[in-house]
N, CA and C atoms of all chains as a GROMACS GRO file, in nm:
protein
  504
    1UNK      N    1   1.509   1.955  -0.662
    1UNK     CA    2   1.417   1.872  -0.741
    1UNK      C    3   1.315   1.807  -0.649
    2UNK      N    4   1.219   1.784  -0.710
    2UNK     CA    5   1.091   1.734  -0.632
    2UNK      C    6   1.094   1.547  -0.669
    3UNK      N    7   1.055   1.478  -0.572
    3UNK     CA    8   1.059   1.389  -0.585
    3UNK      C    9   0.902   1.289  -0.515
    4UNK      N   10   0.847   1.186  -0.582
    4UNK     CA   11   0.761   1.137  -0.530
    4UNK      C   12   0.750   0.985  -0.479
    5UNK      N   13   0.778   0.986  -0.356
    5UNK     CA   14   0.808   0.800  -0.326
    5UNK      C   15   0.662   0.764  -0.307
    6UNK      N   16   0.675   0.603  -0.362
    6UNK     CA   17   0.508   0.536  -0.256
    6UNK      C   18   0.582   0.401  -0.201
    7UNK      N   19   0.564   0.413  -0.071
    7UNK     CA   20   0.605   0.264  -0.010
    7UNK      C   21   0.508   0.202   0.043
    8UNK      N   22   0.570   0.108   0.043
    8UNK     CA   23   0.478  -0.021   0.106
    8UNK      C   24   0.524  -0.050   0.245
    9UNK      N   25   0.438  -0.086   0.383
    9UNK     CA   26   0.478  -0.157   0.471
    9UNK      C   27   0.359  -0.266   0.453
   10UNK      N   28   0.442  -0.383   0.439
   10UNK     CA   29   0.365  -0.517   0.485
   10UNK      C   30   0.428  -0.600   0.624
   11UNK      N   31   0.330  -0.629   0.707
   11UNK     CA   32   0.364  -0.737   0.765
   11UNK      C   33   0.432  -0.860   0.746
   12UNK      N   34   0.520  -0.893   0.816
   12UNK     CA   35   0.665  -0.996   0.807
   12UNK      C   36   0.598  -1.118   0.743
   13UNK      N   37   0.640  -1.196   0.642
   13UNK     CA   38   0.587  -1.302   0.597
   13UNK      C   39   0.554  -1.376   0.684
   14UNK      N   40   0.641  -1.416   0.812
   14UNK     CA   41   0.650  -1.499   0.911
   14UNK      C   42   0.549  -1.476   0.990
   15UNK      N   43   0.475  -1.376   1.004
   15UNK     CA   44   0.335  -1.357   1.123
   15UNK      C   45   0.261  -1.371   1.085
   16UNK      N   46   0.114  -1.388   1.146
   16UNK     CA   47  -0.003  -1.424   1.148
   16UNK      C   48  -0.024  -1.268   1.066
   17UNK      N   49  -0.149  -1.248   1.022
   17UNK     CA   50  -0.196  -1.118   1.040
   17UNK      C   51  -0.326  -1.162   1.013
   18UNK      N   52  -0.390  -1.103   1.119
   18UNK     CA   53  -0.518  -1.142   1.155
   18UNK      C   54  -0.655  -1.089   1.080
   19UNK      N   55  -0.590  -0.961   1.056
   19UNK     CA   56  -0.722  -0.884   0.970
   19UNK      C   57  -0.733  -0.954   0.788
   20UNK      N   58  -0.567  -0.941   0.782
   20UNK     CA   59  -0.616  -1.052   0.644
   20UNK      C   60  -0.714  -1.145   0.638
   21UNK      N   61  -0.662  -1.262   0.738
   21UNK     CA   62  -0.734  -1.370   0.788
   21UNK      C   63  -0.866  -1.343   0.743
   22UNK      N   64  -0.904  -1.229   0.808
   22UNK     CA   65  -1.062  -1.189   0.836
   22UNK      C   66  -1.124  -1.149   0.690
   23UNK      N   67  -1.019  -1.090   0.612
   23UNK     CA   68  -1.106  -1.061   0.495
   23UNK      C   69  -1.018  -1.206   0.411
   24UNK      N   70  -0.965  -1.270   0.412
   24UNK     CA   71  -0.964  -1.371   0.323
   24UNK      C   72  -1.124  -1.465   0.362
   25UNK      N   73  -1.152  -1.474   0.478
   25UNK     CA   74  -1.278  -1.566   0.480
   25UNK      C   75  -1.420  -1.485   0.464
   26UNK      N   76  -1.389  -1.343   0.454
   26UNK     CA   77  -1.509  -1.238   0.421
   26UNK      C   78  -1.554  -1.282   0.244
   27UNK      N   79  -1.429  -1.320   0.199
   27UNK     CA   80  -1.436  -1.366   0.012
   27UNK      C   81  -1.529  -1.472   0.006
   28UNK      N   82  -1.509  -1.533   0.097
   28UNK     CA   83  -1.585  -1.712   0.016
   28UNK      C   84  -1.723  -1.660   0.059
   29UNK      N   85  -1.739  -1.578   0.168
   29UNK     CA   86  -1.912  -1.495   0.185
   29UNK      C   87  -1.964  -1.422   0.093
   30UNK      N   88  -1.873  -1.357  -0.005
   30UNK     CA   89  -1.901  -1.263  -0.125
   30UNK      C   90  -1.913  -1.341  -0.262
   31UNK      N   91  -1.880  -1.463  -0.257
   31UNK     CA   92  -1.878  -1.566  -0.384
   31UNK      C   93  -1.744  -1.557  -0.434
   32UNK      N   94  -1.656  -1.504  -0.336
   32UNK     CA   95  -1.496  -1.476  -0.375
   32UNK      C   96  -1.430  -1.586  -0.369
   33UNK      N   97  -1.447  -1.710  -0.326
   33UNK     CA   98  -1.377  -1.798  -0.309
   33UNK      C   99  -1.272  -1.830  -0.386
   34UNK      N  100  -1.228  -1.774  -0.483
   34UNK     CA  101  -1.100  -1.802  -0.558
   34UNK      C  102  -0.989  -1.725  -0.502
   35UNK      N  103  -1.045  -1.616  -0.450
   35UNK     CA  104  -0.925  -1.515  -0.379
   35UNK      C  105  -0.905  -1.552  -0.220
   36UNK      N  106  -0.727  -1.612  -0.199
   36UNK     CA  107  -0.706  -1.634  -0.068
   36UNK      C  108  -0.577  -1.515  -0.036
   37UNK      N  109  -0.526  -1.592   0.080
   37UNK     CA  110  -0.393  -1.578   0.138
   37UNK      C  111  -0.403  -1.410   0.112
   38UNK      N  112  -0.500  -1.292   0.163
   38UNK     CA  113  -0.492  -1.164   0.147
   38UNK      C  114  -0.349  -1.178   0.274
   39UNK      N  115  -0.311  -1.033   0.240
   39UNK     CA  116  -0.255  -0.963   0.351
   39UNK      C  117  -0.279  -0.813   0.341
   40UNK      N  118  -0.250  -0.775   0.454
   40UNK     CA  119  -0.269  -0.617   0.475
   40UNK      C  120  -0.187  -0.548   0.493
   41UNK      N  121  -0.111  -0.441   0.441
   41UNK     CA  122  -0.015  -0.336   0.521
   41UNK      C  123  -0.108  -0.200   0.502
   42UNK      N  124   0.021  -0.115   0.461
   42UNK     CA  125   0.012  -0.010   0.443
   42UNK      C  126   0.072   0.059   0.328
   43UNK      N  127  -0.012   0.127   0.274
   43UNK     CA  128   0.067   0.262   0.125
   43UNK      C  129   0.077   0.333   0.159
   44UNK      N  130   0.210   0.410   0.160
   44UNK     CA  131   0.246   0.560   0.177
   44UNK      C  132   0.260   0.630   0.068
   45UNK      N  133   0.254   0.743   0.014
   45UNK     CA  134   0.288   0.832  -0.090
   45UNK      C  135   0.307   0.964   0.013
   46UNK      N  136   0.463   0.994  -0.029
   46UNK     CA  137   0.513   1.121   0.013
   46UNK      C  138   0.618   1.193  -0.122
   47UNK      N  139   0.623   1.330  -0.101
   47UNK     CA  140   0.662   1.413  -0.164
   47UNK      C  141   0.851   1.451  -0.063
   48UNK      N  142   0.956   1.428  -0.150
   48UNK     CA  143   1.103   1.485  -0.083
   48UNK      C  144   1.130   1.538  -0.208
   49UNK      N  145   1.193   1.657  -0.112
   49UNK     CA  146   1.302   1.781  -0.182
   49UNK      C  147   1.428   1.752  -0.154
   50UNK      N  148   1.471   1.691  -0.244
   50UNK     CA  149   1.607   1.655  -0.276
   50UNK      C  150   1.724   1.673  -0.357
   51UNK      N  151   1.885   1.679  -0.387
   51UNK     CA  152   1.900   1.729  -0.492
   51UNK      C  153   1.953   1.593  -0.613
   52UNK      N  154   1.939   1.480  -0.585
   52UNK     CA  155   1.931   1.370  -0.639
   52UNK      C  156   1.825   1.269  -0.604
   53UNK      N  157   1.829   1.139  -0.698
   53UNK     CA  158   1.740   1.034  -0.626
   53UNK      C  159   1.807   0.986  -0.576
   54UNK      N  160   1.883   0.959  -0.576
   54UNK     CA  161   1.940   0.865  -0.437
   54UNK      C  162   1.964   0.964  -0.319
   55UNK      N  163   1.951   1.062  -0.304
   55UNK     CA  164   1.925   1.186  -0.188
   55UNK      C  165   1.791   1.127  -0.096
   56UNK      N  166   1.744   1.114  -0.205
   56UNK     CA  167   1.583   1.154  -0.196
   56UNK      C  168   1.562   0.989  -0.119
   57UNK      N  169   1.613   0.915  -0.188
   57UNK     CA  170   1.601   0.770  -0.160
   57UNK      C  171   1.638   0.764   0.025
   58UNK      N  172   1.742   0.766   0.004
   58UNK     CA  173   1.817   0.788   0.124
   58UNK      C  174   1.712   0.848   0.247
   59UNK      N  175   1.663   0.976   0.239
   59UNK     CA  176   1.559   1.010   0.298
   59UNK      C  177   1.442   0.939   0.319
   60UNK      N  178   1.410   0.884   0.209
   60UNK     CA  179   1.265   0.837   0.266
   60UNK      C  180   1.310   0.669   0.349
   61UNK      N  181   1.435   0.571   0.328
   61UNK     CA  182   1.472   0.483   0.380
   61UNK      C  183   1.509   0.558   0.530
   62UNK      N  184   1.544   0.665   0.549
   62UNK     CA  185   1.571   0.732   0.686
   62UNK      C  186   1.423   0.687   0.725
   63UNK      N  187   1.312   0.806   0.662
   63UNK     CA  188   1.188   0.802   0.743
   63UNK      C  189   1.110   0.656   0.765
   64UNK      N  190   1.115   0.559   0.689
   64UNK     CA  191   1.058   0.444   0.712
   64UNK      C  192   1.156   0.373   0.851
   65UNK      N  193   1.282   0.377   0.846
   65UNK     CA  194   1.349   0.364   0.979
   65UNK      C  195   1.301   0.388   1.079
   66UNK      N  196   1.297   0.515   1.072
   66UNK     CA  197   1.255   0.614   1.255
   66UNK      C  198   1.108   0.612   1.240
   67UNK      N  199   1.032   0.601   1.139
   67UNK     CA  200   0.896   0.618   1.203
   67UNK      C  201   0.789   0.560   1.123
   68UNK      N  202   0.797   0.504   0.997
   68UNK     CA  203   0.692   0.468   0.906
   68UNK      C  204   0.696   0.316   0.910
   69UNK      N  205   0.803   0.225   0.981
   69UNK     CA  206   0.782   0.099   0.955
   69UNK      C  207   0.818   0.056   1.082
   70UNK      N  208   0.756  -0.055   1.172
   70UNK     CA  209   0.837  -0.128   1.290
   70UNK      C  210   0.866  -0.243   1.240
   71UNK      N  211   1.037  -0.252   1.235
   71UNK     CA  212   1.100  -0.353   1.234
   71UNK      C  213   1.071  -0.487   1.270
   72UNK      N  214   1.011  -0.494   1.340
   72UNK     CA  215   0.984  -0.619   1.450
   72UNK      C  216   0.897  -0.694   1.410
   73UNK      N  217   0.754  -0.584   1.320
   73UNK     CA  218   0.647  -0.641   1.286
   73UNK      C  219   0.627  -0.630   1.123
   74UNK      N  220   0.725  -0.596   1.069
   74UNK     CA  221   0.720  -0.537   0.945
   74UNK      C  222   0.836  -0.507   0.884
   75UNK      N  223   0.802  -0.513   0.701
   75UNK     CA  224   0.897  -0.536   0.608
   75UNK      C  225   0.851  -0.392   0.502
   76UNK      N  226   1.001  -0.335   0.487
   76UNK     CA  227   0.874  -0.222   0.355
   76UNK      C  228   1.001  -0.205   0.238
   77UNK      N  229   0.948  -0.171   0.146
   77UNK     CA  230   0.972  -0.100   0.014
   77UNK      C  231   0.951   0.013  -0.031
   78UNK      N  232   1.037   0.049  -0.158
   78UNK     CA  233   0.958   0.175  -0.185
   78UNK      C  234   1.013   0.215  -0.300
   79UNK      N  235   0.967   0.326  -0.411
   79UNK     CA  236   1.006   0.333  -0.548
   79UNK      C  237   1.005   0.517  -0.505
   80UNK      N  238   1.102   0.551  -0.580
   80UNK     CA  239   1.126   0.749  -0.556
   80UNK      C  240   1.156   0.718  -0.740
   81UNK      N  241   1.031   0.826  -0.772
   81UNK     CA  242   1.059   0.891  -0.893
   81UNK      C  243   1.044   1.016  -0.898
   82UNK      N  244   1.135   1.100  -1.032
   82UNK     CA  245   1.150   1.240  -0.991
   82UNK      C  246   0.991   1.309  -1.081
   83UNK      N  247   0.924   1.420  -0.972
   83UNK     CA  248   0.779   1.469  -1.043
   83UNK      C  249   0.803   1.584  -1.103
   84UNK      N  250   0.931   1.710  -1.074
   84UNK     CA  251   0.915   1.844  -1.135
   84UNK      C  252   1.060   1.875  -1.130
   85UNK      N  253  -0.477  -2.144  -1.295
   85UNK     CA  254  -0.346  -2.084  -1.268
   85UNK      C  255  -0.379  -2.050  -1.130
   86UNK      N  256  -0.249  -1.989  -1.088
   86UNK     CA  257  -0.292  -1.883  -0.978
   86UNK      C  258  -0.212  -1.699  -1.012
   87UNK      N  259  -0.296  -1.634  -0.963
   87UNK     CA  260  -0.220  -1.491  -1.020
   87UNK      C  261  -0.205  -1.462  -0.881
   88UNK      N  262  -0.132  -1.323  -0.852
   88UNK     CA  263  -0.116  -1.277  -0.726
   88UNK      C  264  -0.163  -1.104  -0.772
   89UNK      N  265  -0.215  -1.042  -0.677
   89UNK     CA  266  -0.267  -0.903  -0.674
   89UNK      C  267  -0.217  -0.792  -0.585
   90UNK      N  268  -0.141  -0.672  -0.637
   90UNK     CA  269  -0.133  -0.632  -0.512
   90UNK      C  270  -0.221  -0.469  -0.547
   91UNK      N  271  -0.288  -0.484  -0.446
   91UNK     CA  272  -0.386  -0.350  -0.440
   91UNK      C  273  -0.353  -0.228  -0.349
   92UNK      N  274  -0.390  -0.138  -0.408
   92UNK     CA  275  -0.339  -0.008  -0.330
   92UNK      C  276  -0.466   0.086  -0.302
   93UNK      N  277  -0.527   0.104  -0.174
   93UNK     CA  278  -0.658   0.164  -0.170
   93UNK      C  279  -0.586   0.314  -0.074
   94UNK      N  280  -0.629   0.396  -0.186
   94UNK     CA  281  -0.562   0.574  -0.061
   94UNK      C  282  -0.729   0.673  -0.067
   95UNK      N  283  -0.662   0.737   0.091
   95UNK     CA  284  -0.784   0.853   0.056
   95UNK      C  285  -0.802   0.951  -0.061
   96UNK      N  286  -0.941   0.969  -0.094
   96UNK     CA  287  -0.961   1.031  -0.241
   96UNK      C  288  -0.857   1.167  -0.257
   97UNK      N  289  -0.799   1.222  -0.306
   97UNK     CA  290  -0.742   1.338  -0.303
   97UNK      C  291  -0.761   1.441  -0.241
   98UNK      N  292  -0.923   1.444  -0.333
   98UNK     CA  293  -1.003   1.592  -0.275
   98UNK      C  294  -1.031   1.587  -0.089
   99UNK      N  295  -0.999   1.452  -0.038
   99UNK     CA  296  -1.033   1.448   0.098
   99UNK      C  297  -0.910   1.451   0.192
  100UNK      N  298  -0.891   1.549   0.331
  100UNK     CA  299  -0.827   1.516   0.447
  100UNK      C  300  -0.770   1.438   0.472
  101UNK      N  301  -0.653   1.367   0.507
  101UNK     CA  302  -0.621   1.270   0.590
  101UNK      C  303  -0.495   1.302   0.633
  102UNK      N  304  -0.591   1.301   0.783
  102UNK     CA  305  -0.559   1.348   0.929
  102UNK      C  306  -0.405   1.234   0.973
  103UNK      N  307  -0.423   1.115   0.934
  103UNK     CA  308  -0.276   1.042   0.973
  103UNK      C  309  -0.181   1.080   0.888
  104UNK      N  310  -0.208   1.147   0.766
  104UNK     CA  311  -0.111   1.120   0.669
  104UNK      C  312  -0.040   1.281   0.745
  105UNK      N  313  -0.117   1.416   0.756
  105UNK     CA  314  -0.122   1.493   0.832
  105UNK      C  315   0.000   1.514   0.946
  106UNK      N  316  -0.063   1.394   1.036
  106UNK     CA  317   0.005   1.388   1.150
  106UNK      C  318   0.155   1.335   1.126
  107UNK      N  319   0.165   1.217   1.036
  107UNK     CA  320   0.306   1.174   1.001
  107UNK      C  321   0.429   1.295   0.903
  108UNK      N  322   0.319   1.362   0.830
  108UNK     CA  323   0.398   1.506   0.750
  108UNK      C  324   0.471   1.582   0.875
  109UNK      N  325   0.362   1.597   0.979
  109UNK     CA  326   0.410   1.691   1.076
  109UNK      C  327   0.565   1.632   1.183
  110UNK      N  328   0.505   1.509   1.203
  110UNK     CA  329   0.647   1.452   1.260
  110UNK      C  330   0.790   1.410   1.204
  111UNK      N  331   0.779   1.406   1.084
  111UNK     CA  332   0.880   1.424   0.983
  111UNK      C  333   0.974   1.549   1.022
  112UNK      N  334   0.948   1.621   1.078
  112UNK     CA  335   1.021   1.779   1.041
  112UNK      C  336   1.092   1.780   1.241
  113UNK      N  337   1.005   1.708   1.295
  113UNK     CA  338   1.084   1.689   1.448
  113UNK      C  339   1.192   1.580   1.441
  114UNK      N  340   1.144   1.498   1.365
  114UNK     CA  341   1.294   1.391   1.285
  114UNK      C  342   1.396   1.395   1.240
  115UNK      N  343   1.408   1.565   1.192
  115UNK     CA  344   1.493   1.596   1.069
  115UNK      C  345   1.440   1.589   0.969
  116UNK      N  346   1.409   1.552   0.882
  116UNK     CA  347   1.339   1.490   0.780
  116UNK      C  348   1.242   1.587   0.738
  117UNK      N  349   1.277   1.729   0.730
  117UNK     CA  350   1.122   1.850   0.702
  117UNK      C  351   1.150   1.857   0.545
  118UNK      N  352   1.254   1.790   0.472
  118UNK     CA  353   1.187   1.790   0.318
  118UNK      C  354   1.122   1.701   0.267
  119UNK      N  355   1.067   1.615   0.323
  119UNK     CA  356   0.942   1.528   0.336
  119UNK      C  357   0.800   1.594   0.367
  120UNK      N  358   0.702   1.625   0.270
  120UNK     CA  359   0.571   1.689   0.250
  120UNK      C  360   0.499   1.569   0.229
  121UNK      N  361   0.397   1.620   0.245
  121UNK     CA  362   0.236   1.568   0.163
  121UNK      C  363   0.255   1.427   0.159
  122UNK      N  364   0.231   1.361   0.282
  122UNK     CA  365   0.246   1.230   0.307
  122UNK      C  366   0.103   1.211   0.340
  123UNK      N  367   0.034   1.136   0.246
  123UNK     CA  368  -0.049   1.018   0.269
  123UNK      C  369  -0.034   0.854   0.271
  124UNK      N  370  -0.173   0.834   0.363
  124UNK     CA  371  -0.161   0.689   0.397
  124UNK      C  372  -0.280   0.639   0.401
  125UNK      N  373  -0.249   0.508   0.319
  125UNK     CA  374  -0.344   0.411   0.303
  125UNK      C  375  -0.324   0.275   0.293
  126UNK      N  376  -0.374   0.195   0.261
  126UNK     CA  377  -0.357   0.056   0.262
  126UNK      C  378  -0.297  -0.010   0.176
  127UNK      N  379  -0.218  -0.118   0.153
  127UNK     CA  380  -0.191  -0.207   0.052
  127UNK      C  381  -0.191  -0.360   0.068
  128UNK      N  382  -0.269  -0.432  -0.006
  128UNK     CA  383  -0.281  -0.532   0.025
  128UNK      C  384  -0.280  -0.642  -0.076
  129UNK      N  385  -0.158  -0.772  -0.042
  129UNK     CA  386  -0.200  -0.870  -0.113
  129UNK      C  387  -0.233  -0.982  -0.160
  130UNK      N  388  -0.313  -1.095  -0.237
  130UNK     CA  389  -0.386  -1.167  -0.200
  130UNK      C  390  -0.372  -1.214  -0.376
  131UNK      N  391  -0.424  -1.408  -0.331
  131UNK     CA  392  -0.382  -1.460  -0.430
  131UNK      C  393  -0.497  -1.489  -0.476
  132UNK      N  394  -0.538  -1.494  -0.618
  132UNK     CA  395  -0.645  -1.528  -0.710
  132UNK      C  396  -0.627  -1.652  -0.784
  133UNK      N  397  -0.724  -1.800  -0.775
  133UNK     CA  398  -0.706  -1.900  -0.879
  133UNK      C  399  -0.791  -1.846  -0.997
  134UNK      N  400  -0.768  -1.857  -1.110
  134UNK     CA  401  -0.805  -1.827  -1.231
  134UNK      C  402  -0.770  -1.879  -1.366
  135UNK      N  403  -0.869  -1.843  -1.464
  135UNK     CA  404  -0.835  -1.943  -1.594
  135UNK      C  405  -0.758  -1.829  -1.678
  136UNK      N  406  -0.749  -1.666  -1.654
  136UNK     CA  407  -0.669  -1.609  -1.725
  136UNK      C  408  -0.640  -1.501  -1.677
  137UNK      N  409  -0.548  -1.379  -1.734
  137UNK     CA  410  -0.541  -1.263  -1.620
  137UNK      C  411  -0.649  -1.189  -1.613
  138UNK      N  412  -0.709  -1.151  -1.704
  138UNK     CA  413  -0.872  -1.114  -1.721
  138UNK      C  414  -0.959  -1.134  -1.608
  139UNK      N  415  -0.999  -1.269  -1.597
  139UNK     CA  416  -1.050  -1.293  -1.512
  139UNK      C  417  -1.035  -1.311  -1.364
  140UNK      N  418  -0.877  -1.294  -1.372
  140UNK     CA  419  -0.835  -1.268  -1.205
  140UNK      C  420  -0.831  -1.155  -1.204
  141UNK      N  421  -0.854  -1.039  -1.292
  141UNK     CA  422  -0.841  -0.881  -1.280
  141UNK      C  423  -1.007  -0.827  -1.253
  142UNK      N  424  -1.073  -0.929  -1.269
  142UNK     CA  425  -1.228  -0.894  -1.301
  142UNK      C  426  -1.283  -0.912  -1.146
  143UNK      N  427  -1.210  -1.028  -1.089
  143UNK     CA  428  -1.269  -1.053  -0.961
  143UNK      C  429  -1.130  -0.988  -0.832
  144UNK      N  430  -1.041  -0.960  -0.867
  144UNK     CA  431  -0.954  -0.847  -0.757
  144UNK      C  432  -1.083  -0.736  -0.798
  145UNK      N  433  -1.075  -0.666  -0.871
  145UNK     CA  434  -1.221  -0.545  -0.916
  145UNK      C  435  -1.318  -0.547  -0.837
  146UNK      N  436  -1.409  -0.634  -0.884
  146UNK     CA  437  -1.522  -0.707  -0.768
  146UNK      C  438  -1.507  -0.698  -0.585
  147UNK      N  439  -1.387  -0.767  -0.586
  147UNK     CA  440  -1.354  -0.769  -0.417
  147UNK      C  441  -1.313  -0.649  -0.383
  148UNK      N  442  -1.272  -0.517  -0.499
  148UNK     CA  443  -1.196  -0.403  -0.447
  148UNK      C  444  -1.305  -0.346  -0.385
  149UNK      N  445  -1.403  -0.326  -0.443
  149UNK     CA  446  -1.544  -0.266  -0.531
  149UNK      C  447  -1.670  -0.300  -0.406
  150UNK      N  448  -1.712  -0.466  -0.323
  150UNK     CA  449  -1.759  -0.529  -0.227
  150UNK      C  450  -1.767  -0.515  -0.148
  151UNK      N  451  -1.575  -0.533  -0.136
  151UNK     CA  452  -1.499  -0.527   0.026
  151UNK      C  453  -1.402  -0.454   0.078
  152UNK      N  454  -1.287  -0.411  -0.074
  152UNK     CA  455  -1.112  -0.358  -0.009
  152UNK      C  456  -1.174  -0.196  -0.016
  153UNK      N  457  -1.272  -0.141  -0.098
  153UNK     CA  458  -1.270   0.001  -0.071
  153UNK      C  459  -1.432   0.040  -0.053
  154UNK      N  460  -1.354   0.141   0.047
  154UNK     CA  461  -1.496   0.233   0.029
  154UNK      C  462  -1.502   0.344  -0.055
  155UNK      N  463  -1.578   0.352  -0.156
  155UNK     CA  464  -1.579   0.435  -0.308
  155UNK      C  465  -1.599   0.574  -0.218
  156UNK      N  466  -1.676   0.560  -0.100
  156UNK     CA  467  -1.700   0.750  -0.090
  156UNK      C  468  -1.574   0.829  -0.009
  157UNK      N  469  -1.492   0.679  -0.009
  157UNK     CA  470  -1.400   0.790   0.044
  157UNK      C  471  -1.222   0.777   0.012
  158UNK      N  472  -1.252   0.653  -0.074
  158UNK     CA  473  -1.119   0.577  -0.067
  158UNK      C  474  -1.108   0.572  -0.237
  159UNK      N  475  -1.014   0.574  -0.334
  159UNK     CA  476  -0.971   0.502  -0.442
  159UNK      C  477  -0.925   0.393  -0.458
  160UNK      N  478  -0.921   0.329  -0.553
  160UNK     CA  479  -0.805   0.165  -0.543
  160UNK      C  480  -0.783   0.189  -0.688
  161UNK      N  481  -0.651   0.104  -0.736
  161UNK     CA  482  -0.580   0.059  -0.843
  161UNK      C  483  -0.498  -0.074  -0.820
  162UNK      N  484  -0.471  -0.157  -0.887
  162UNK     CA  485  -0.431  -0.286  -0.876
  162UNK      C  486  -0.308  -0.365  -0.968
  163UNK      N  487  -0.250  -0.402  -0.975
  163UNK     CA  488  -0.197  -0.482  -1.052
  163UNK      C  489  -0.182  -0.639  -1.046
  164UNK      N  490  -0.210  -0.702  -1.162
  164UNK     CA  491  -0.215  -0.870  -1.140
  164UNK      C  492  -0.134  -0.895  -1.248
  165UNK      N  493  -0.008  -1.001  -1.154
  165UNK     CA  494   0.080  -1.076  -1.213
  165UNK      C  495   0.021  -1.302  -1.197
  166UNK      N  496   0.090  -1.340  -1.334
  166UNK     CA  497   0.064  -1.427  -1.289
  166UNK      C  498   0.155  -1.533  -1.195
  167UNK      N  499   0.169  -1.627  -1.074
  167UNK     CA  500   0.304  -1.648  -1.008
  167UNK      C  501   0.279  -1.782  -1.068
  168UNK      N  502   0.200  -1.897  -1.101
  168UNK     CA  503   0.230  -2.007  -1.131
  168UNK      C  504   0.110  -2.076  -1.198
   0.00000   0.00000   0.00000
């Protein structure tokens, strides 16, 4: 079965993140001033061949482990629904 | 009120992307080769004061539209909850 995850990595609540910073004060230059506190990560959307979701799950919590998220600097999520 | 937004900006379909690429490919030196068609893009999120969800959906839009994407190369979609 085919499966389609999209995760999220965001930066740790606890850190600075600087580029937010940068576009939260880019808003009040755009007449945005109602929109604060941005943050930035990252969206992933990947495709696993699996023969369950929780297979599939399992896998993509592997790949955010070893290579899609650093621990240190970052927190992630993620939703696996089945596509075919 | 205040609503909270979280936005998801990815490369357009019809276009390349060379990181998402490179992370498909390292997947399979991981173990992990039933993991395909991995793209990557941004997610980001940021709080809106507002008098209804409408209007905090009108101006996340605006800022997607300004500042969070670039239309020639990027998509966005959004969702706004309200937190308090």
């Amino acid at each position: 079965m085919k499966f389609k995850a999209e995760v999220d990595v965001m930066p740790l609540d606890a850190l600075l993140d600087p580029q937010g910073k940068a576009v939260t004060s880019a808003m009040g230059n755009l007449g945005l001033s109602q929109i604060s506190n941005v943050r930035i990560g990252k969206h992933m959307t990947l495709w696993v061949d699996a023969d369950s979701k929780e297979a599939a799950a399992k896998m993509v919590d592997d790949a955010c482990q070893k290579l899609l998220c650093n621990a240190i600097m970052e927190q992630y999520r993620f939703v696996v629904e089945e596509i075919a």
